[in-house]
N, C-alpha and C positions, 0 to 999 in steps of 0.2 A: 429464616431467610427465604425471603420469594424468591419467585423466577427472575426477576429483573437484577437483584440483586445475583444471585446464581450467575447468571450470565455474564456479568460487571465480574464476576471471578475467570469465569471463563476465558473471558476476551484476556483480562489483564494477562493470565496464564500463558493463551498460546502466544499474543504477542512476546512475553518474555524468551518463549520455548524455539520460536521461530523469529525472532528480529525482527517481527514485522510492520511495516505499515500501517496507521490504520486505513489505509486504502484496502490493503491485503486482509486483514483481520472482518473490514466489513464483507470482501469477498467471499471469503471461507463460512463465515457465518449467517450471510444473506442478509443484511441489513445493511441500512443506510452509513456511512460515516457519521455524519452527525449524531446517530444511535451509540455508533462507539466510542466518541468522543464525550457525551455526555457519560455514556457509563464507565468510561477508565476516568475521568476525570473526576466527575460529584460521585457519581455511587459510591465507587472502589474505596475510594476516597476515606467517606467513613465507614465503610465496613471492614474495610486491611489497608493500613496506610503503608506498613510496608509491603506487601506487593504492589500499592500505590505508586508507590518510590523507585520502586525496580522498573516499573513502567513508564515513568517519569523518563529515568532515564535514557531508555531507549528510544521516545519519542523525541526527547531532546537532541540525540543521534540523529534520528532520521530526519529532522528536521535543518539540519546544519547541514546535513549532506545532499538533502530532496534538489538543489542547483546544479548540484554536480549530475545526477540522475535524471534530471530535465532534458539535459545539454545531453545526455549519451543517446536519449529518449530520440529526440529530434536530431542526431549525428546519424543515426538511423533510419529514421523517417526517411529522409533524402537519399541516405544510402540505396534506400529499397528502390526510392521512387527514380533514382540514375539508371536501376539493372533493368527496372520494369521500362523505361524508354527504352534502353537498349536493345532489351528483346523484341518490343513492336519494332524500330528500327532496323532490325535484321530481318525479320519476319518481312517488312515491307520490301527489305531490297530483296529477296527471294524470292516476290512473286513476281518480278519483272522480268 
């Protein structure tokens, strides 16, 4: 087993161990998505189809739910960006 393959276990691994993303998984491991994607999908693939499967599954998960996590993402965003007007708003009526 090389390294390329080595790490297609990896990934599949922590993904399993943590639910994660492959957003999350490229993070942790400093690689591209596109990297993780290719190596849970072709490598893992044919090197351990069942931990294949188990990673399957979870991506399938996140992927059914990534709208839902958009919408909280950007429920957010605006959350922040209402408090941070607010506070220049008071800031500014304070200095007058």
């Amino acid at each position: 087993m090389d390294y390329y393959d080595k790490r297609a276990v990896l990934l599949g691994e922590y993904i399993i161990d943590n639910k994660a993303t492959v957003r999350a998984a490229a993070q942790a491991f400093g690689i591209s998505k596109s990297t993780v994607h290719m190596d849970v999908s072709k490598r893992l693939k044919k090197i351990n189809g069942n931990l294949y499967s188990k990673v399957r599954e979870i991506l399938d998960i996140n992927k059914e739910e990534r709208h839902i996590r958009g919408g909280l993402a950007t429920k957010e965003k605006y959350k922040k960006r209402r408090l941070e007007e607010a506070i220049a708003q008071e800031q500014t009526d304070g200095a007058i």
